[in-house]
mmCIF file of the C-alpha atoms, coordinates in Angstrom:
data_MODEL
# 
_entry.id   MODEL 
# 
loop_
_atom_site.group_PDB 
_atom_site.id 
_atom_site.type_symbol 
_atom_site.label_atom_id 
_atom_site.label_alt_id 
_atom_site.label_comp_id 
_atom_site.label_asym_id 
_atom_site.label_entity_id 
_atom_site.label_seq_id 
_atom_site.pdbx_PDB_ins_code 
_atom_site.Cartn_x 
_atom_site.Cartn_y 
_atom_site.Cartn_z 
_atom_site.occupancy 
_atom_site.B_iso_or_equiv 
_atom_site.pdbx_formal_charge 
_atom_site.auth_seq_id 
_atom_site.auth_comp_id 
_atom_site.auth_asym_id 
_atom_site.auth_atom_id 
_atom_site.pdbx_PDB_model_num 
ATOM 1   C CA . UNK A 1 1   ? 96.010  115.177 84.192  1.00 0.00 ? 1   UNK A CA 1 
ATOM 2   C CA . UNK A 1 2   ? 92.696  113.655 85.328  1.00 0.00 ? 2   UNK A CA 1 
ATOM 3   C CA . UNK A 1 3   ? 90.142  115.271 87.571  1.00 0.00 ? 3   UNK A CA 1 
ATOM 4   C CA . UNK A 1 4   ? 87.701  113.506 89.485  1.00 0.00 ? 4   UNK A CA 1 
ATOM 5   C CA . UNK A 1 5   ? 84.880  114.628 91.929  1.00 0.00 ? 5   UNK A CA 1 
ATOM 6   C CA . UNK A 1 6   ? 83.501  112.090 94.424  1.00 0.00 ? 6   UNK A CA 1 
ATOM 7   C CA . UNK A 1 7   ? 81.558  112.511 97.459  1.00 0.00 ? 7   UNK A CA 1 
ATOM 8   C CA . UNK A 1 8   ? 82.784  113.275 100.868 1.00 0.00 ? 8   UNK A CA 1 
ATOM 9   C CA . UNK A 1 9   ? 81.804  109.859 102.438 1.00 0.00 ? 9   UNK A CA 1 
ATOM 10  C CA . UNK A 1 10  ? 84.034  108.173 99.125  1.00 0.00 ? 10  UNK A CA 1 
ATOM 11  C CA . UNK A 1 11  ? 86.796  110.997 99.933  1.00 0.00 ? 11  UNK A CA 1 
ATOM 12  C CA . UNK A 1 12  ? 86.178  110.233 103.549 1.00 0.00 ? 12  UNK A CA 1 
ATOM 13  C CA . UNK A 1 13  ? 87.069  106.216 103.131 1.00 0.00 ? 13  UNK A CA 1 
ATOM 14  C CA . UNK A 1 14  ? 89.522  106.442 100.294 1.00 0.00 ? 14  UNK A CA 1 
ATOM 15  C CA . UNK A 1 15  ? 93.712  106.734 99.825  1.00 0.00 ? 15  UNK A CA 1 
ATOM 16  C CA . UNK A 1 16  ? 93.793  108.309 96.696  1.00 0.00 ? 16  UNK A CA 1 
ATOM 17  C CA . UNK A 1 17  ? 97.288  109.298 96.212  1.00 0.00 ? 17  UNK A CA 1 
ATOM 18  C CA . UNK A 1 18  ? 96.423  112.722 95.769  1.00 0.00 ? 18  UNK A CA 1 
ATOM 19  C CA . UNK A 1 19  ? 98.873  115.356 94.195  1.00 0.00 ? 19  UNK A CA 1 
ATOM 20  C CA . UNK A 1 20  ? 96.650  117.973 95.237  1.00 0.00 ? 20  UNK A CA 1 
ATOM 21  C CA . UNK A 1 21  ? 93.684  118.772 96.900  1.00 0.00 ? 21  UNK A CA 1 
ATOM 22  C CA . UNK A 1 22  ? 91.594  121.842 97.797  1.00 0.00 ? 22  UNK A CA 1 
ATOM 23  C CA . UNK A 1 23  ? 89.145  122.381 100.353 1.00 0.00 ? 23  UNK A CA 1 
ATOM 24  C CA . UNK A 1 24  ? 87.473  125.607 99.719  1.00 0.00 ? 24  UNK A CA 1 
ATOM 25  C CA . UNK A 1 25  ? 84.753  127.836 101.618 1.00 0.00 ? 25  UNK A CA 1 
ATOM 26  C CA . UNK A 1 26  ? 83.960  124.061 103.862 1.00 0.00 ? 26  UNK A CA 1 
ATOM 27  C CA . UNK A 1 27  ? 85.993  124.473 107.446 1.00 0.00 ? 27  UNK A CA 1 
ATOM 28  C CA . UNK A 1 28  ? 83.981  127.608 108.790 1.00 0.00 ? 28  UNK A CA 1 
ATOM 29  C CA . UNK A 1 29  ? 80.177  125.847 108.300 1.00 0.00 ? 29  UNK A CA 1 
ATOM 30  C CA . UNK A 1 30  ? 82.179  122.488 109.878 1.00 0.00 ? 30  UNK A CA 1 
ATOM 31  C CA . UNK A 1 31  ? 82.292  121.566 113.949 1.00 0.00 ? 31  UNK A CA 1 
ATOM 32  C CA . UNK A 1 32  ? 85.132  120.404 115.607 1.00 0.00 ? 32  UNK A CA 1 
ATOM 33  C CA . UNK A 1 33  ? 84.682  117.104 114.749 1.00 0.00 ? 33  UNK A CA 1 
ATOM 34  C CA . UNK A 1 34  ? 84.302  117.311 111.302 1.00 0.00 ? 34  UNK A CA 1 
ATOM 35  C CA . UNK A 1 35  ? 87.108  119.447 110.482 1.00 0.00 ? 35  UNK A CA 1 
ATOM 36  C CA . UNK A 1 36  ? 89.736  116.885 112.399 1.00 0.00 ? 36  UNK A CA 1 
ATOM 37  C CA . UNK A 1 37  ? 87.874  114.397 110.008 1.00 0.00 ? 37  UNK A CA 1 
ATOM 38  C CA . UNK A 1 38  ? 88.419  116.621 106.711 1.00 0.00 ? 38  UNK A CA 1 
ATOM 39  C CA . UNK A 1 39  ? 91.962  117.118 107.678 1.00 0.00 ? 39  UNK A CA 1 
ATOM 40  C CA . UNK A 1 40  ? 92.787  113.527 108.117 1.00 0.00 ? 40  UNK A CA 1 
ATOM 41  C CA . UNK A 1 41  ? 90.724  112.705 105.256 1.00 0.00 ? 41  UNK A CA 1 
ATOM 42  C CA . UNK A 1 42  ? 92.769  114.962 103.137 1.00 0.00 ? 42  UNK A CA 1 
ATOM 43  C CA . UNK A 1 43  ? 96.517  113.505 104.990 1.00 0.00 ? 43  UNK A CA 1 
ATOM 44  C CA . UNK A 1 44  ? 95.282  110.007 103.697 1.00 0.00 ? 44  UNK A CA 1 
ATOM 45  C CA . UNK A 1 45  ? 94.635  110.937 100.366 1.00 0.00 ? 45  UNK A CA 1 
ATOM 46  C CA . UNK A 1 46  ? 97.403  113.019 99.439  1.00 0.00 ? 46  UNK A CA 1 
ATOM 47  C CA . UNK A 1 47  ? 100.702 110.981 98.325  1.00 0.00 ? 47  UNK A CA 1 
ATOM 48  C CA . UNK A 1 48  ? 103.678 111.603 99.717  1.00 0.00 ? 48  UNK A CA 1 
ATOM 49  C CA . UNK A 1 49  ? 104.974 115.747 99.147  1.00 0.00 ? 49  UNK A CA 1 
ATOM 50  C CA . UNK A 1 50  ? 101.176 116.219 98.131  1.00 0.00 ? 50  UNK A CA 1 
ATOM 51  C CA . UNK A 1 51  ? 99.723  119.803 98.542  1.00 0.00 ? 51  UNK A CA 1 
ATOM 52  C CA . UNK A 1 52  ? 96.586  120.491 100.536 1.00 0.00 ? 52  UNK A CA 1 
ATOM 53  C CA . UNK A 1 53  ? 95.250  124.514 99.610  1.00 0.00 ? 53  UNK A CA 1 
ATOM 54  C CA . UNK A 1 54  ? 92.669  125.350 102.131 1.00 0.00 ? 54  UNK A CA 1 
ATOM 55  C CA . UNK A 1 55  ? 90.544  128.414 101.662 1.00 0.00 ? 55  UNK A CA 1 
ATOM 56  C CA . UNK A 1 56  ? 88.385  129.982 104.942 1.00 0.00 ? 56  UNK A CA 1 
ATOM 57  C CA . UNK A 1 57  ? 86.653  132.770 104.571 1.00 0.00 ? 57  UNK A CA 1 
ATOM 58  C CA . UNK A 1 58  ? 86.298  135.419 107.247 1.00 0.00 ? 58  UNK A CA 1 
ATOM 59  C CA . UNK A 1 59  ? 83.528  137.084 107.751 1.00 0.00 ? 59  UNK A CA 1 
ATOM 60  C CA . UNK A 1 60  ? 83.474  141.122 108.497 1.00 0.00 ? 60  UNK A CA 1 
ATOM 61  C CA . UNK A 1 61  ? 81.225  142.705 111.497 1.00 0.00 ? 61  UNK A CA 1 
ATOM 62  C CA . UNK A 1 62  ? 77.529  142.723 109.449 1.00 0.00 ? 62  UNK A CA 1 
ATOM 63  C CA . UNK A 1 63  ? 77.844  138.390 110.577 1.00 0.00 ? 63  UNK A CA 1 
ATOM 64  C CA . UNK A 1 64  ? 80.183  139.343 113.756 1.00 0.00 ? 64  UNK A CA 1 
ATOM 65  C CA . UNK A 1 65  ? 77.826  141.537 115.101 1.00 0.00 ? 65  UNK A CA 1 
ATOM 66  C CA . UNK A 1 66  ? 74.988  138.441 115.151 1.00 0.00 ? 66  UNK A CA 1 
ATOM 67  C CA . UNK A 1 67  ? 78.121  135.909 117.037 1.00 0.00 ? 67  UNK A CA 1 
ATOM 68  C CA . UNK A 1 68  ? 76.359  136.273 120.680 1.00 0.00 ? 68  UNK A CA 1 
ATOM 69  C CA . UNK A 1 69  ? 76.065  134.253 123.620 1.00 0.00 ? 69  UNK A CA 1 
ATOM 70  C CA . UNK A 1 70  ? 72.816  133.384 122.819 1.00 0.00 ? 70  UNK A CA 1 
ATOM 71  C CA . UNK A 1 71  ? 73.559  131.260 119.497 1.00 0.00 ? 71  UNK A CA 1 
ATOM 72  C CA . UNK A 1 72  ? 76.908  129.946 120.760 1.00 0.00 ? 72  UNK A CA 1 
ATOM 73  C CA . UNK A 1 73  ? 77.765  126.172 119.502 1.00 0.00 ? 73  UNK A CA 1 
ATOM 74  C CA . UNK A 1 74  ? 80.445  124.384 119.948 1.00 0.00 ? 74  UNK A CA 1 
ATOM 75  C CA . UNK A 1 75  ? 83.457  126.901 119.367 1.00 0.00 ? 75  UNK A CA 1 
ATOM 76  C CA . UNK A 1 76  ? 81.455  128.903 116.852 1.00 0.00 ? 76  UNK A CA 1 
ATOM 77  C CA . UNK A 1 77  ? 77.820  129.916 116.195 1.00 0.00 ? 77  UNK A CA 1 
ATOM 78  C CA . UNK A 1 78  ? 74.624  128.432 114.865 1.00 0.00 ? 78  UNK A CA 1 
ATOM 79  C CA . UNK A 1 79  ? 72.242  131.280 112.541 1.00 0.00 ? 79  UNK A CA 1 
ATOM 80  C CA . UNK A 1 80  ? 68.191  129.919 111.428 1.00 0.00 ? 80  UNK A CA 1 
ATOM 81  C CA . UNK A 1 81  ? 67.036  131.199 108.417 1.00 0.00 ? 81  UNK A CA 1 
ATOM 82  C CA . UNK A 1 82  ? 63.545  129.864 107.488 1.00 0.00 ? 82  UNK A CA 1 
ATOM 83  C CA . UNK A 1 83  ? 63.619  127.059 109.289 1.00 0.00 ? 83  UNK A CA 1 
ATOM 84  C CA . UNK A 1 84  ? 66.987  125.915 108.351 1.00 0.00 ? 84  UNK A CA 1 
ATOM 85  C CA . UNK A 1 85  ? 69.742  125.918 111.198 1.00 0.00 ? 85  UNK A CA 1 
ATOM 86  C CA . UNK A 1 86  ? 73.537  126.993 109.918 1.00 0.00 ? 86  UNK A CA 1 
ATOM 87  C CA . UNK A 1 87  ? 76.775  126.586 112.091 1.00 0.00 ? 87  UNK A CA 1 
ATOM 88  C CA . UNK A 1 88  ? 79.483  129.037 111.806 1.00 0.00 ? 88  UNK A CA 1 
ATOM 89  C CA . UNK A 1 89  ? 82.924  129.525 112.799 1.00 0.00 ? 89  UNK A CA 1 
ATOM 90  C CA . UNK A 1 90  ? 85.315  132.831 112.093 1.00 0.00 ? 90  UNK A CA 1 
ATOM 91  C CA . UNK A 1 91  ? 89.237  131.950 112.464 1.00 0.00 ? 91  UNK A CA 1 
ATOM 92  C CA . UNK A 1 92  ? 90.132  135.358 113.183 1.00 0.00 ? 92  UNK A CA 1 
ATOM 93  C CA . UNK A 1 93  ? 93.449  132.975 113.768 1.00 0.00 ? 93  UNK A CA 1 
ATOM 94  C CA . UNK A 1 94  ? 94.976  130.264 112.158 1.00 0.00 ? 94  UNK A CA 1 
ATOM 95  C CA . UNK A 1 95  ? 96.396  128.306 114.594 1.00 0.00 ? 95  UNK A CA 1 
ATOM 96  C CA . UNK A 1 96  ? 93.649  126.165 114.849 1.00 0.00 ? 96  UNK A CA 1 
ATOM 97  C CA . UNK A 1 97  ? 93.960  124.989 111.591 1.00 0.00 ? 97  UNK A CA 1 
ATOM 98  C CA . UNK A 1 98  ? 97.450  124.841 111.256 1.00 0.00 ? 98  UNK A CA 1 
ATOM 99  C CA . UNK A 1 99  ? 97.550  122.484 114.566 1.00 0.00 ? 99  UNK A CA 1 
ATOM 100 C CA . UNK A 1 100 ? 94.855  120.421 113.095 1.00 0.00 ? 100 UNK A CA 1 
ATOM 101 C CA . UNK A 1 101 ? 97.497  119.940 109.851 1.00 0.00 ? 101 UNK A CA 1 
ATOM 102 C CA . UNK A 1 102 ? 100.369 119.274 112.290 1.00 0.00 ? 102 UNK A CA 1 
ATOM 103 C CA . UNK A 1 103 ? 98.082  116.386 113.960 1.00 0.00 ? 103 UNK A CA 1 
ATOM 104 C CA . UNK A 1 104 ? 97.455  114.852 110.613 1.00 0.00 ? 104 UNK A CA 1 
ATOM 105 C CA . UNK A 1 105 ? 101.025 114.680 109.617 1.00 0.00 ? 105 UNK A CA 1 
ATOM 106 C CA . UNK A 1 106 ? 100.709 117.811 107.166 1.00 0.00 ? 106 UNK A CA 1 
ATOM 107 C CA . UNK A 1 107 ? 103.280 120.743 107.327 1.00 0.00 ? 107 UNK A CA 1 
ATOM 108 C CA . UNK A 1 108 ? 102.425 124.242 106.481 1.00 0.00 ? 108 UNK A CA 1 
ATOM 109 C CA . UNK A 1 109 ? 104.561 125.573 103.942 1.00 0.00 ? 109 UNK A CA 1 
ATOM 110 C CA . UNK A 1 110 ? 102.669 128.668 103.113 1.00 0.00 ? 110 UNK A CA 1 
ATOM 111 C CA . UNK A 1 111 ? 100.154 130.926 105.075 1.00 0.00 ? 111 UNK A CA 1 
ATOM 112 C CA . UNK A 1 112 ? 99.128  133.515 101.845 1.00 0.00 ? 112 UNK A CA 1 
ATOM 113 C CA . UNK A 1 113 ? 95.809  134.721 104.449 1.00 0.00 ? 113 UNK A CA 1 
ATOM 114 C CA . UNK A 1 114 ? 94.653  138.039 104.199 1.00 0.00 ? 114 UNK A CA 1 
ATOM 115 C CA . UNK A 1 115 ? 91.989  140.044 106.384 1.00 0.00 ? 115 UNK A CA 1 
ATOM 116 C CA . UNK A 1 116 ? 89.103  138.677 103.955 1.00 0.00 ? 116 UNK A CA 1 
ATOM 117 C CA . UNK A 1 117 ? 90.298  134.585 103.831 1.00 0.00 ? 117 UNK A CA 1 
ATOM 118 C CA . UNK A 1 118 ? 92.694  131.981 105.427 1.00 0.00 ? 118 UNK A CA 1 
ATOM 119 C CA . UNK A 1 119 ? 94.906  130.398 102.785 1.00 0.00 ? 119 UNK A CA 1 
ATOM 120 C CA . UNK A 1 120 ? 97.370  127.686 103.852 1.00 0.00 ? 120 UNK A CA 1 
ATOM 121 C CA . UNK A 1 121 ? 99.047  125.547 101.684 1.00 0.00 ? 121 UNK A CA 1 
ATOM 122 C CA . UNK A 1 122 ? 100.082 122.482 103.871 1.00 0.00 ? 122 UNK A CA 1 
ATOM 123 C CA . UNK A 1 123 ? 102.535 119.781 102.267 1.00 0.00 ? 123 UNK A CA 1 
ATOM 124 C CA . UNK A 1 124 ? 102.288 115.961 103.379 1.00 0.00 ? 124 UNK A CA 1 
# 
């Protein structure tokens, strides 16, 4: 078995024939955009009956509480801390994510989420 770390603009070029790939603790500090881009990314590298395991954490009501109006971006929120500006999104439902497989030709073939994390396991 071989394991091999590149970066996301090699990942994001590449057709790696992938067994298996995760993407962990990435979609919820990702806009839009980007996560459509990780997701097809991750369709084109996979071989054929390759596994993606996607990990999203949710966040409890000590970050909900700080979701207002007022630092809404895109279809989540953006936090500063010191200067530095972080984006944020809580699924509080997967069907964002499991549409976003769908349109990059991945099926789900296992939802294993709980109240803390999303965990889907999608199958090309």
């Amino acid at each position: 078995r071989k394991i091999e770390v590149i970066s996301a603009e090699e990942f994001a070029r590449a057709a790696l024939g992938l067994d298996l790939i995760f993407n962990v603790c990435v979609m919820d500090v990702e806009t839009p955009n980007s996560r459509t881009d990780m997701f097809q990314a991750a369709a084109r590298n996979l071989r054929p009956a390759g596994l993606l395991v996607l990990v999203v954490p949710r966040n409890d009501q000590t970050i909900l509480v700080r979701c207002t109006p007022e630092n809404r971006h895109f279809d989540g929120h953006t936090f500063q801390h010191h200067g530095v500006v972080t984006f944020y999104k809580n699924f509080r439902d997967n069907a964002e994510l499991i549409r976003l497989g769908g349109k990059s030709s991945l099926s789900l073939i296992g939802d294993l989420s709980v109240y803390r994390q999303v965990c889907l396991i999608f199958r090309k």
